[in-house]
C-alpha positions in Angstrom: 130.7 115.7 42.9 128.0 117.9 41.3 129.4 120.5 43.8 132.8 120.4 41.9 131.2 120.2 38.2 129.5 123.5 38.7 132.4 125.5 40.7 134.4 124.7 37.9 132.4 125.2 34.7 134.5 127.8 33.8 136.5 125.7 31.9 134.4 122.3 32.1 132.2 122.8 29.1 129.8 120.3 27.5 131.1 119.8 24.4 131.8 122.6 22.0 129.4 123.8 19.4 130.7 122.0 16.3 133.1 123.9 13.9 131.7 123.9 10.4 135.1 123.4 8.7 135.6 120.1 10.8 132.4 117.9 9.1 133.2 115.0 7.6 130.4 115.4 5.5 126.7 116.1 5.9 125.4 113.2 7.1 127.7 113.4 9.8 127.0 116.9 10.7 123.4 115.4 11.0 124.0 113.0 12.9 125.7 115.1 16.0 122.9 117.5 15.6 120.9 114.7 16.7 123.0 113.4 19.5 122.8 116.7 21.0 119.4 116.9 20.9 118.5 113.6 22.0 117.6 113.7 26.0 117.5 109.7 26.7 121.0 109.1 28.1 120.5 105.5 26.6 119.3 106.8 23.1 122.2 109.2 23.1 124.5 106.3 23.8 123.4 103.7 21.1 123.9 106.8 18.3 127.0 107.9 20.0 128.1 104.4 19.2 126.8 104.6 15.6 129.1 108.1 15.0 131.8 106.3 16.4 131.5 103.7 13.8 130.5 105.1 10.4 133.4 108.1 11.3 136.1 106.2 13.4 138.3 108.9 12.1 136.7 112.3 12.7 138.4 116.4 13.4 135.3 116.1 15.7 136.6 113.0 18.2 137.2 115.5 20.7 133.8 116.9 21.1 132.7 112.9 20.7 134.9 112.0 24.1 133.0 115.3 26.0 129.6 113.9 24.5 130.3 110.1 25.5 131.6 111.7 29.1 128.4 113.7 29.7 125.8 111.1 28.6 127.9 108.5 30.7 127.8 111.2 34.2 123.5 111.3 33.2 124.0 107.4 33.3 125.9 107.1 36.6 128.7 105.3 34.9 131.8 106.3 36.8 134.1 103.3 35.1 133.2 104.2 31.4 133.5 108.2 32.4 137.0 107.0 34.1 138.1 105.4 30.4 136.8 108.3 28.5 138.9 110.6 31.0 141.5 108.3 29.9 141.4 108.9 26.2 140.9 112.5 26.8 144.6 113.1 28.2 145.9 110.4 25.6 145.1 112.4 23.1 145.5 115.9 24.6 147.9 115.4 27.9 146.7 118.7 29.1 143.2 118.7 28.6 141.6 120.4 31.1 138.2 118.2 31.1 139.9 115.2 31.0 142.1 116.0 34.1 139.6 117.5 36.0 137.2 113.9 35.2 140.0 111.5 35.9 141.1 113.8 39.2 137.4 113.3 40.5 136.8 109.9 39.3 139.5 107.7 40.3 138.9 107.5 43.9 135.2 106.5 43.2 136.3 103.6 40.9 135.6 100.2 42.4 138.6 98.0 41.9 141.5 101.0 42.7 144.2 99.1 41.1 147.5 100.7 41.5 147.1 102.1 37.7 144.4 103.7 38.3 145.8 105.3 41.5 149.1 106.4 39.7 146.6 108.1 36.6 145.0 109.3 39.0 147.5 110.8 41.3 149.2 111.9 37.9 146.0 114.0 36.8 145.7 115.7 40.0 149.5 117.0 40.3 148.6 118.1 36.8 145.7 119.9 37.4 147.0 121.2 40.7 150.4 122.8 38.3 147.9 124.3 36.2 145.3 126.0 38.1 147.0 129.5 37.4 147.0 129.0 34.1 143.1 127.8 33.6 142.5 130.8 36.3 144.5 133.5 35.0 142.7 136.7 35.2 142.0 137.1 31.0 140.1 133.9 31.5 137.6 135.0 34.4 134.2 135.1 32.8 132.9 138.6 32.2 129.5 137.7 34.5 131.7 136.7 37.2 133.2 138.0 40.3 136.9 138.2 41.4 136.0 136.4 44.5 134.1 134.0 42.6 136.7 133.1 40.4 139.1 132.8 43.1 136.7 130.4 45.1 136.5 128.3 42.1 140.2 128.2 41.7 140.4 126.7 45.4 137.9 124.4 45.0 139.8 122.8 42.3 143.0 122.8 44.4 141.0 121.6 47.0 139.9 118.5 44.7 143.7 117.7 43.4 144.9 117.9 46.8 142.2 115.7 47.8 142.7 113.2 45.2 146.8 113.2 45.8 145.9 112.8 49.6 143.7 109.8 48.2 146.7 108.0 46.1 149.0 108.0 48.9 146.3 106.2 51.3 146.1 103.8 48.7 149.8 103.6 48.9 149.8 102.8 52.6 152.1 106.8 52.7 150.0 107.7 55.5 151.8 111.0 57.0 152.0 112.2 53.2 148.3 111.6 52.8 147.2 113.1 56.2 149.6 116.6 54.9 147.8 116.3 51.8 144.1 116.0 53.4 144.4 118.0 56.1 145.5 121.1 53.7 142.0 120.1 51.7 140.7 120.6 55.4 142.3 124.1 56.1 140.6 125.3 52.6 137.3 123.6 52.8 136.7 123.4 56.6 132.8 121.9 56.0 133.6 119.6 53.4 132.3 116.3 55.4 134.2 113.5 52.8 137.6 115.0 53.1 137.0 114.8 57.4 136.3 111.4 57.0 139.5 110.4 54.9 141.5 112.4 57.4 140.0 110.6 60.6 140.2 106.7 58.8 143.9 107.7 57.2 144.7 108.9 61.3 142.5 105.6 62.5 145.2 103.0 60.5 147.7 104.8 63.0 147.6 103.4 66.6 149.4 106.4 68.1 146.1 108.7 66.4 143.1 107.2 67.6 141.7 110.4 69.5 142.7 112.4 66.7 141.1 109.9 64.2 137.6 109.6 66.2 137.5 113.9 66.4 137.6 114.2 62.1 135.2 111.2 62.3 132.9 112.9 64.5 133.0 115.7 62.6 132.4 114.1 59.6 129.0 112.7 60.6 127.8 116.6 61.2 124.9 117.0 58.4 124.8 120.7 59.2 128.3 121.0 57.2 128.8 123.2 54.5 129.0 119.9 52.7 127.6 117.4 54.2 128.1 113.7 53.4 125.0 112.0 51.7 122.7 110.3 54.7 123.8 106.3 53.4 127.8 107.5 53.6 127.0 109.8 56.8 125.4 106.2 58.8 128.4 104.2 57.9 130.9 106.8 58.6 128.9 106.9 62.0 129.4 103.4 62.6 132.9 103.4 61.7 133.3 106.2 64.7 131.0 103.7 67.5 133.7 101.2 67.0 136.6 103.1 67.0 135.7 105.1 69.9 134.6 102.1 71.7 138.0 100.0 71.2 139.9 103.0 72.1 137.6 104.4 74.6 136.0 101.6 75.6 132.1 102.6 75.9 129.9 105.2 73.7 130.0 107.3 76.9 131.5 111.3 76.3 131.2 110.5 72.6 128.1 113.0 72.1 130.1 115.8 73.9 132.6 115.5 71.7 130.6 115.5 68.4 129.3 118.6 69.9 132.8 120.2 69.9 133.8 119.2 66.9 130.5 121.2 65.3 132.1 123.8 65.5 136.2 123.3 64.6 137.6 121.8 61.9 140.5 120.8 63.5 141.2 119.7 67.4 142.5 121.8 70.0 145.8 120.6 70.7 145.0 119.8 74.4 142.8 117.6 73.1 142.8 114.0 74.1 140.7 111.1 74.9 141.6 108.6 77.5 142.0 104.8 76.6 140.0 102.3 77.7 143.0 101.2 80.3 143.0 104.6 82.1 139.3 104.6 82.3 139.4 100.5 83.5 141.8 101.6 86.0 140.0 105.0 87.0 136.9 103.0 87.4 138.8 100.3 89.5 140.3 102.3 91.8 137.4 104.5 92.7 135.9 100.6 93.7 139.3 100.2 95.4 138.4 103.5 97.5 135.3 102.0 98.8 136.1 98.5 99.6 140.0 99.2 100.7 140.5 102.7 101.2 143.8 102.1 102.5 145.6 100.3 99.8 143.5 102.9 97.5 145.9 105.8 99.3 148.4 104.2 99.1 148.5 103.3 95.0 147.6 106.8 94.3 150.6 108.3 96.5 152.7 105.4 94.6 151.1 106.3 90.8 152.4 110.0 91.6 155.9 108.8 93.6 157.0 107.0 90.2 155.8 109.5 88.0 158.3 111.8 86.3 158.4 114.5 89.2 158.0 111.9 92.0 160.6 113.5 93.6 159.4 117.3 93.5 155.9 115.7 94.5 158.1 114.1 97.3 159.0 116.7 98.8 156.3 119.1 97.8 153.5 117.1 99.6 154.9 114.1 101.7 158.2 115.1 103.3 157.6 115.9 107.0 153.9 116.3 106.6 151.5 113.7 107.8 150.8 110.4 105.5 147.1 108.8 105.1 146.8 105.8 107.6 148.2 102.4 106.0 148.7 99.3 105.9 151.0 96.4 105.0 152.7 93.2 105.5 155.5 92.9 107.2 159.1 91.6 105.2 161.4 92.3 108.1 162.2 94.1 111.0 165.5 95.4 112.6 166.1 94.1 115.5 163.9 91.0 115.2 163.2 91.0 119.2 162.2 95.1 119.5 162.1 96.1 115.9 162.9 100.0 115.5 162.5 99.8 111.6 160.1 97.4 109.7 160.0 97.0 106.1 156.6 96.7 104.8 154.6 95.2 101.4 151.5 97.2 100.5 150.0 94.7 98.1 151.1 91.7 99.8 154.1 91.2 97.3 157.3 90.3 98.2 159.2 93.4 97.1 159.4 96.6 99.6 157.2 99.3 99.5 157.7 101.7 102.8 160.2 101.5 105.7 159.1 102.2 108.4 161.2 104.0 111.7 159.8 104.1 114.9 160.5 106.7 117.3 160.0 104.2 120.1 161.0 100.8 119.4 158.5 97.7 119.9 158.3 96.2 123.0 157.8 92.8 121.3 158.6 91.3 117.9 157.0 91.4 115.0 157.2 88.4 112.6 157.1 88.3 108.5 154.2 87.8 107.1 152.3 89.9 109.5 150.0 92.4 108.6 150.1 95.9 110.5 148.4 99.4 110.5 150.4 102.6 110.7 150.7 106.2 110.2 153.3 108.8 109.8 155.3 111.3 108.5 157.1 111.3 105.3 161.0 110.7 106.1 163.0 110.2 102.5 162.4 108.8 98.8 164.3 107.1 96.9 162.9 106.6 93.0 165.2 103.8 92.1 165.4 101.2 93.9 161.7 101.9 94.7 161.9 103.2 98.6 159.5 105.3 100.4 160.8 105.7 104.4 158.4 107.3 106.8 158.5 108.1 110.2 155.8 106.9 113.2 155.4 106.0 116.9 153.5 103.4 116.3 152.3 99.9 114.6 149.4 98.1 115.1 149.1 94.6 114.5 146.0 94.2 112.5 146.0 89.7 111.5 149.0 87.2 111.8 
């Protein structure tokens, strides 16, 4: 937040030197020349308090509300800085202090009630509409650049749009709060916080869980331009080790990616992560190729016969050419005394997998239930029903 205050002290003043014509009298006029002097946040509170008393009515109220708000930031008192943001745009709707205070403040509040979110979604559309007018060029102070002032005319966009992005969140609007974030993200690429919103506003979406643990990642970088404070940075990385895990299902990879995300704001959009069910099932099958090679084969030529181009892969890579050697249980077989075609299970199911013709028939039968051993050539492929027909000399009965 201190970040913001000074980028935009252009028109974020303390409060103003007091105006002669507007004392009440002397005594008040004393009195604020104290109050300005006084360093002790607490001390400048009580006789803050005692102006606001003895001159309830006072052409000074507004410097009053800018001297309550700055003694209550020394403080650390977002709530009461929050109510005198609050009074600010009561009495002056356009007030630039008072939009900028309520913009920044009302995501930090405690209890984010849903008035609080609509005053403060209302500030920051406010502020947003008038950031060519508090920027316009006859306002730029003499002592400062045109790129300067153009920086600190983002960096309040940046803070609207961040605070908008925030309201819908709240609202549960999730795609209109990722737009707004991620156009916070596009102008301040090392600004850690707004990462973080974007990766737990994609995290409450189930179909965005590699895109949520990436902003995350990036989030917990302390080399950003703006880096999240070390407390915030640890819980942000804990909130990434249990996402990642659930989706993922182990810490492992996680460091290459924080590595990647070092250096880009914003995922490549071949980017992906694999669920914990492809990596179960990776895993599992490379145990399948030690202990059953055969059946191993067999689900991996199945996995791509079902896919989307299992009949380009078909015909690609299986038709005519030699098959890996197999084996299954037997269904039926045609004739029953000399089969020349057996139908086969490969996972000892009852639904076929492969039919099999032999170029020389059997010379005895082969019952159901049997398990054989066989290799061929692919013949034909059918995707639906589900038949893969192959071509072989021979079967060898492997148990009964």
């Amino acid at each position: 937040m201190k970040r913001l205050v000074i980028c935009c002290c252009a028109f974020l003043s303390a409060a103003a030197a007091i105006r002669a014509a507007d004392w009440t009298d002397r005594k008040e006029y004393d009195l604020v020349l104290t109050i300005r002097s006084e360093s002790s946040p607490e001390k400048r509170l009580a006789l803050l308090d005692t102006w606001s008393k003895k001159y309830p009515q006072t052409a000074l109220a507004h410097d009053r509300r800018e001297l309550y708000l700055s003694t209550y930031d020394s403080m650390g008192d977002k709530q009461q800085m929050f109510g005198i943001a609050r009074q600010m745009l009561a009495a002056q709707p356009d007030n630039p202090v008072g939009l900028y205070w309520l913009t920044v403040l009302a995501p930090q509040q405690t209890n984010a009630n849903t008035e609080i979110v609509d005053a403060g979604d209302k500030a920051a559309h406010l502020l947003l509409a008038s950031t060519s007018k508090f920027f316009a060029p006859d306002k730029k102070p003499a002592n400062l650049s045109e790129a300067d002032w153009q920086k600190q005319k983002t960096s309040v966009e940046v803070l609207a749009q961040r605070t908008e992005g925030w309201a819908n969140w709240q609202r549960g609007n999730f795609a209109a709060a990722s737009d707004d974030i991620s156009a916070c993200l596009k102008k301040d690429s090392g600004n850690a916080e707004v990462s973080s919103w974007l990766g737990i506003v994609y995290g409450l979406d189930t179909n965005k869980q590699a895109q949520a643990i990436w902003y995350l990642a990036r989030a917990t970088n302390k080399d950003l331009a703006t880096p999240l404070p070390d407390e915030q940075r640890r819980q942000v990385n804990g909130m990434l080790e249990t996402v990642y895990v659930s989706y993922h299902g182990s810490l492992e990879g996680l460091d290459q990616i924080r590595k990647l995300t070092a250096s880009n704001a914003f995922p490549p959009a071949e980017f992906a992560i694999d669920p914990a069910t492809v990596v179960n099932a990776r895993r599992a099958e490379a145990e399948l190729s030690q202990t059953n090679p055969e059946l191993a084969a067999w689900l991996a030529m199945r996995r791509q016969l079902e896919d989307a181009n299992g009949e380009k892969y078909f015909a690609s890579d299986l038709q005519g050419k030699p098959l890996p050697q197999l084996s299954g249980v037997v269904l039926h077989a045609v004739p029953p005394r000399a089969p020349k075609e057996i139908t086969v299970s490969m996972t000892e199911a009852t639904l076929p997998d492969i039919t099999i013709k032999l170029t020389v028939p059997m010379t005895s039968a082969v019952h159901p239930g049997v398990k054989i051993s066989f290799q061929g050539n692919g013949d034909s492929f059918t995707k639906n029903p589900f038949t893969l027909v192959m071509t072989a000399d021979s079967v060898q009965v492997v148990s009964k």
